[in-house]
C-alpha positions as CSV (number, residue, x, y, z in Angstrom):
1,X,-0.2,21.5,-18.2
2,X,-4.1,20.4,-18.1
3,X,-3.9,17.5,-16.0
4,X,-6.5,14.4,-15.6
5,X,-5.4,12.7,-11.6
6,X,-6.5,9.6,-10.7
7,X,-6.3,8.2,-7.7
8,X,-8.1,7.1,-4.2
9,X,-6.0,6.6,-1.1
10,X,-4.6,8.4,1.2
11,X,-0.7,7.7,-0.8
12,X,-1.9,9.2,-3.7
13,X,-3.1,12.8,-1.7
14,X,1.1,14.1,-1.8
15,X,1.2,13.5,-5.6
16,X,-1.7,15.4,-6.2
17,X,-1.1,18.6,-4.0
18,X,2.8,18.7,-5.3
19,X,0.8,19.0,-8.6
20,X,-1.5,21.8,-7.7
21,X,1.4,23.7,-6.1
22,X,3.5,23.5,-9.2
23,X,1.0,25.3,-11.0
24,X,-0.5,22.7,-12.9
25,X,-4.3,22.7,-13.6
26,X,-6.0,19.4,-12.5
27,X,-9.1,19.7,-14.9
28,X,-10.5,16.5,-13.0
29,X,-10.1,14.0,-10.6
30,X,-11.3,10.5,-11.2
31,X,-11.0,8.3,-7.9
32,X,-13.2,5.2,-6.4
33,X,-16.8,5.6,-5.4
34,X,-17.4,6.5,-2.2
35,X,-17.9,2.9,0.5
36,X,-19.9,2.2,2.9
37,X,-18.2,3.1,6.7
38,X,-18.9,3.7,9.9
39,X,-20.1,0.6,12.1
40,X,-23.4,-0.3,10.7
41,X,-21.5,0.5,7.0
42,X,-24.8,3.1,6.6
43,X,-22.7,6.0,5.9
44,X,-21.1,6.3,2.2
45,X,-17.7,8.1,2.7
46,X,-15.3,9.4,-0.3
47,X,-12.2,8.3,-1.0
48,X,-9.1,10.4,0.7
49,X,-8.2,11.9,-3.0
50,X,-12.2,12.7,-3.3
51,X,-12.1,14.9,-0.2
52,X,-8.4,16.7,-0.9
53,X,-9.6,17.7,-4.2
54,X,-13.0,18.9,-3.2
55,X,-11.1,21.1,-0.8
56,X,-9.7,22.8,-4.2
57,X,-13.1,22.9,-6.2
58,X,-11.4,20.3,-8.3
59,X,-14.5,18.4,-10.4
60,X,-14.6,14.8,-8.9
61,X,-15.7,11.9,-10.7
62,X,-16.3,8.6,-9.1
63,X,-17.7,6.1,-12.4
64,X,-17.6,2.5,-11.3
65,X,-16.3,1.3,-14.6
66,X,-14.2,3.5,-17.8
67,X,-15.1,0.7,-20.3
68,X,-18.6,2.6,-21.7
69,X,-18.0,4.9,-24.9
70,X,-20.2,7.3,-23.0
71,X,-17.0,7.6,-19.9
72,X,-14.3,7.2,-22.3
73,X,-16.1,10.2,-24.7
74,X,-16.5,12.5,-21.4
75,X,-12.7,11.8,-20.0
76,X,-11.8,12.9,-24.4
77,X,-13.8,15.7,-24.0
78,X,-11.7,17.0,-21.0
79,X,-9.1,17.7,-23.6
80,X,-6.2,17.3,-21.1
81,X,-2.0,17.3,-22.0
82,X,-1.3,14.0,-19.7
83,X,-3.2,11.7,-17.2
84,X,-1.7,10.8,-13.9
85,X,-2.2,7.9,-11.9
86,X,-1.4,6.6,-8.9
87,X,-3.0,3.7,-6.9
88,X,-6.7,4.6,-8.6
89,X,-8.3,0.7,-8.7
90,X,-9.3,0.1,-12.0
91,X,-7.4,-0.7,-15.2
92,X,-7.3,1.8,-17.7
93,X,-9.1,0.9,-21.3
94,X,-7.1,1.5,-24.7
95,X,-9.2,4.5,-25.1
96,X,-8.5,6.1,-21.9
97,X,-4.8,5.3,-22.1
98,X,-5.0,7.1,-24.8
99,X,-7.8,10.0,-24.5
100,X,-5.1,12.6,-23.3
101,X,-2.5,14.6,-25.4
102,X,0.6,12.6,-23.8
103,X,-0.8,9.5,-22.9
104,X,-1.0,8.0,-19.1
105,X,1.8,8.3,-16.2
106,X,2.1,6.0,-13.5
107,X,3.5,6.4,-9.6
108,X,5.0,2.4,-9.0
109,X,5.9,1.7,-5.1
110,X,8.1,-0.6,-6.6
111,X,11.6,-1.6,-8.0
112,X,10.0,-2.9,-11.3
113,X,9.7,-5.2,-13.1
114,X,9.5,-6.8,-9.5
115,X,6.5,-6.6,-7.2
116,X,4.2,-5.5,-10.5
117,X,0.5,-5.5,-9.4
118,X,-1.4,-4.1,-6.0
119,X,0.4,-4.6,-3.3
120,X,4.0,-3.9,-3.9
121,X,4.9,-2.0,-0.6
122,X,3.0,-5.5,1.8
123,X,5.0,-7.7,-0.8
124,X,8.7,-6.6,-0.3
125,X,8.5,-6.6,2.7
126,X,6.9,-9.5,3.3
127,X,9.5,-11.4,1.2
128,X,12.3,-10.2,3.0
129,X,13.6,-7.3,0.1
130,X,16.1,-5.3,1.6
131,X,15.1,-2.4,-1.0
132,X,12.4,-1.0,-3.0
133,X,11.6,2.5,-4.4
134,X,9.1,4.5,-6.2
135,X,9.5,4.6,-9.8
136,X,7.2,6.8,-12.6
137,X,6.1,4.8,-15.5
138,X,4.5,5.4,-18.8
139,X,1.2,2.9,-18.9
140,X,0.8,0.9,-21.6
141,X,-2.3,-1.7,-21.8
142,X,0.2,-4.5,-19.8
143,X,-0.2,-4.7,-15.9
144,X,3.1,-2.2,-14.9
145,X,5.0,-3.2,-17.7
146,X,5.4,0.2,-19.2
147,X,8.8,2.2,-19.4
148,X,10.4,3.9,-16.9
149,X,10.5,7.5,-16.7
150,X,12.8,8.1,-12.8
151,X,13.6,6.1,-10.4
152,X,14.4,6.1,-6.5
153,X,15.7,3.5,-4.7
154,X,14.7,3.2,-0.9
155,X,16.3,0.5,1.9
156,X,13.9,-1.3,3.7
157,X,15.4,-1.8,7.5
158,X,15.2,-5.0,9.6
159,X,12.4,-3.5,11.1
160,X,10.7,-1.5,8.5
161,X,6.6,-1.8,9.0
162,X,4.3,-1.1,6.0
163,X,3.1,1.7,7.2
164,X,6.0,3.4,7.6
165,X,7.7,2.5,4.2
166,X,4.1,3.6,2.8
167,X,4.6,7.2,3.8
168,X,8.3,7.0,2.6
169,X,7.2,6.3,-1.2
170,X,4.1,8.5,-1.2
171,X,6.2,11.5,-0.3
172,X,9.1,10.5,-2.5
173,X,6.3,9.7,-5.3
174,X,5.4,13.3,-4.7
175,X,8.6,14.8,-5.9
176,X,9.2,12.5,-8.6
177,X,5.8,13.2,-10.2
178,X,6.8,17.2,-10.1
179,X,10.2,16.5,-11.9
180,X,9.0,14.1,-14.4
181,X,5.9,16.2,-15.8
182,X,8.3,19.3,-16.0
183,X,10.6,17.1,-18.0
184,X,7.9,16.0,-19.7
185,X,6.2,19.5,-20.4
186,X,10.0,20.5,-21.6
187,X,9.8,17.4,-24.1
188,X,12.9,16.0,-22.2
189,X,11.5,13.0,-20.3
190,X,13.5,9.9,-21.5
191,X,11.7,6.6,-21.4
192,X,13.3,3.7,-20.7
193,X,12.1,0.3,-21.1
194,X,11.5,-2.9,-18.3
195,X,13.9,-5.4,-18.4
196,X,12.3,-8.9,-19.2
197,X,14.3,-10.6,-16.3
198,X,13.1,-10.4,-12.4
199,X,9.7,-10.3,-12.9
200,X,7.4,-10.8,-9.8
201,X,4.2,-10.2,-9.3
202,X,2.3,-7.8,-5.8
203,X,-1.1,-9.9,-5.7
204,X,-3.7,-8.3,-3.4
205,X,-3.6,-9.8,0.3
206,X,-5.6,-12.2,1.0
207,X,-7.1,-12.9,4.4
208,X,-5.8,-16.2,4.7
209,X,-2.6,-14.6,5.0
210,X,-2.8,-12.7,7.5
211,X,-3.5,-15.2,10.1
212,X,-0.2,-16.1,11.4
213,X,1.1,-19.7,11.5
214,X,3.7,-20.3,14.2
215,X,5.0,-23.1,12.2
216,X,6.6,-21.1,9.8
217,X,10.1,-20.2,10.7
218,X,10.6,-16.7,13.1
219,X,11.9,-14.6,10.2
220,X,8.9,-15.4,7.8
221,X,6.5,-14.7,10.9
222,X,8.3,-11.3,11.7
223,X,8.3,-10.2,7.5
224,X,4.8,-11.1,7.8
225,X,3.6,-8.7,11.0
226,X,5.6,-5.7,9.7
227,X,4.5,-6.4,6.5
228,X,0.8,-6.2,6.9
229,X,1.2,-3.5,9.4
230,X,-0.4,-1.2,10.0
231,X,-3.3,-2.7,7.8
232,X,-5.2,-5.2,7.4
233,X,-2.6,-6.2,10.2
234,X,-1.3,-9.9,10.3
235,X,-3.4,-11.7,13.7
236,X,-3.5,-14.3,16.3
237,X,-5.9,-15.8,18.8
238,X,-5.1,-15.6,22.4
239,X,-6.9,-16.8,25.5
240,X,-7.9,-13.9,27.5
241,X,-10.3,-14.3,30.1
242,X,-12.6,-16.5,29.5
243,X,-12.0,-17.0,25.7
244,X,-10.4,-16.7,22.9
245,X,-9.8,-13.4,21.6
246,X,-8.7,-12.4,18.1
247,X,-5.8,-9.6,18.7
248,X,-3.9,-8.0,15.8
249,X,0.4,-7.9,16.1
250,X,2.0,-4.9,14.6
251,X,5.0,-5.1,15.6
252,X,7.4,-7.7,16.5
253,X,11.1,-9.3,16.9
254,X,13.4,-11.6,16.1
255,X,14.3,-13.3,19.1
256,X,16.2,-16.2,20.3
257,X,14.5,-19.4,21.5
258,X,12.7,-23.1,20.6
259,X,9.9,-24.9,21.9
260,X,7.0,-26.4,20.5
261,X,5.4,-23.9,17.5
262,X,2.8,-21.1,19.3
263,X,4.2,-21.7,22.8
264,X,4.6,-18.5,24.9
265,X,8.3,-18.6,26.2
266,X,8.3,-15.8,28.9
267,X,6.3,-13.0,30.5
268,X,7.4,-10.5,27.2
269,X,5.6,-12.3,24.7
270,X,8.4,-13.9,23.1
271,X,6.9,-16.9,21.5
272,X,8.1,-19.9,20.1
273,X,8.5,-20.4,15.8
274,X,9.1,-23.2,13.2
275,X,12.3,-22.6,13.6
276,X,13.4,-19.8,16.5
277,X,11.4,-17.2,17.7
278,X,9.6,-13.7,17.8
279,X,9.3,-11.0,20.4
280,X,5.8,-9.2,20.1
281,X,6.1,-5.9,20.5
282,X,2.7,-3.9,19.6
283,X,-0.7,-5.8,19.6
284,X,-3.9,-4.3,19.5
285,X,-7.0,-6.4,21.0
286,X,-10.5,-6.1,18.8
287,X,-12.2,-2.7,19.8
288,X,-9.1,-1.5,21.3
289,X,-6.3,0.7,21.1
290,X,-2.3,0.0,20.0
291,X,-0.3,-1.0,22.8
292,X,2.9,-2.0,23.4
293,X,4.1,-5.3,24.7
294,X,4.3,-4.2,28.6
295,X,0.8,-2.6,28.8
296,X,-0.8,-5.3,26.8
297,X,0.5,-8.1,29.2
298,X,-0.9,-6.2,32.1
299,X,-4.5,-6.6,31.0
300,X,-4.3,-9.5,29.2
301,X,-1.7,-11.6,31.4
302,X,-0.8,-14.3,29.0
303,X,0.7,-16.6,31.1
304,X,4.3,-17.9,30.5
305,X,3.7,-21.8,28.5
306,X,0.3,-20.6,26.9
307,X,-0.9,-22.1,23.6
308,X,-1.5,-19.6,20.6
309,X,-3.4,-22.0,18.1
């Protein structure tokens, strides 16, 4: 089929190579402007899916907004079957949602209806989900609240970091993609709509929440480190030297333990909660590398009865 993919990080790159290799032509890829990078942010970089499909001669296009007549005229004129998205960044407009042949499909990294919205891999975690999956969707002009096309349910471990159910989905999101637009170009794709109970909404991380409050009981502390990790990665501040130091925690714990919220209990950074505690078991100091628990104690020497604020 002539196919319109839009997308920007590095989770949507599997969707859009399973595409290619199925024989599908991608007439254009829309994804995010390229951002600033680098340290001084001089340096305008493009977006994962930008560089992937340059690699393939794919036509990139970057528009800040779809809402003009003159964008949602150009995307018409690409005269494609179906549009697929997956994590692009901007809502789609009536007219783009429906400027293709078979309208606008969807890869969800989520059970839905729960965890609609941006951040549904951070969210179940966070919350303490002991599953989620990647779902395709049809879009309508609701926020995920389209029908569902297939489904696949994943289990979220204990211990289960962001990051690592991240590359879970995208690769499963790959697959699914495949299978639903050769249903779909077989006119065999069966839609089926959300249920109205068990709504929740995936609302963007804030940085207010990643700072981590040792008040808060051990098991909503651990949810929340392998939750935001690897990124933004939930933090601390920790007297090293001569100051305080902001250090990121990426992986962690649950541990047994009590004392006074923020207190560090022993020489293996386990450290006291709300209610229990947490072991931390990967930190990374600002500037520096990812290390585990051992190697950061032996530069940073966080002594046994320390303070985290």
């Amino acid at each position: 089929m002539r196919i319109v993919f839009m997308g920007t990080p590095e989770f949507s790159v599997p969707v859009l190579n399973a595409l290619i290799g199925q024989g599908h032509e991608i007439v254009a890829v829309y994804s995010q402007p390229p951002r600033p990078a680098g340290r001084r942010g001089l340096e305008l970089t493009p977006s994962p899916v930008h560089r992937n499909a340059e690699e393939f001669g794919i036509e990139v296009r970057t528009p800040k907004s779809l809402r003009s007549p003159e964008e949602q005229q150009a995307f018409r004129d690409l005269n494609a079957d179906v549009a697929i998205v997956v994590a692009y960044g901007l809502i789609l407009p009536t007219a783009i949602l429906e400027g293709t042949r078979l309208g606008c499909y969807n890869g969800h990294a989520s059970l839905l209806p729960r965890w609609r919205g941006a951040a549904p891999i951070q969210r179940a975690i966070m919350a303490g989900d002991s599953e989620t999956g990647m779902m395709i969707m049809k879009m309508d002009e609701g926020l995920d609240t389209g029908p569902v096309a297939m489904a696949e349910k994943v289990k979220i471990t204990p211990d289960t970091t962001a990051g690592e159910l991240h590359d879970q989905l995208s690769m499963i999101g790959a697959d699914l993609m495949v299978r639903a637009m050769a249903a779909l170009e077989r006119d065999s794709l069966t839609l089926t709509p959300q249920p109205e109970d068990g709504v929740t909404y995936a609302s963007k991380i804030t940085k207010v929440e990643t700072r981590i409050d040792w008040t808060l009981p051990a098991i909503d502390i651990h949810n929340r480190i392998r939750g935001l990790a690897p990124f933004p990665g939930a933090w601390c501040e920790m007297e090293i030297g001569d100051g305080l130091e902001r250090v990121k925690l990426l992986r962690s714990l649950l541990a047994t333990g009590a004392g006074v919220p923020g207190t560090v209990l022993d020489d293996d950074l386990r450290v006291a909660c709300g209610e229990g505690a947490v072991r931390l078991r990967a930190l990374q100091r600002a500037g520096g590398k990812a290390m585990d628990g051992q190697e950061f104690q032996r530069g940073a020497k966080i002594a046994q009865g320390a303070k985290l604020p």
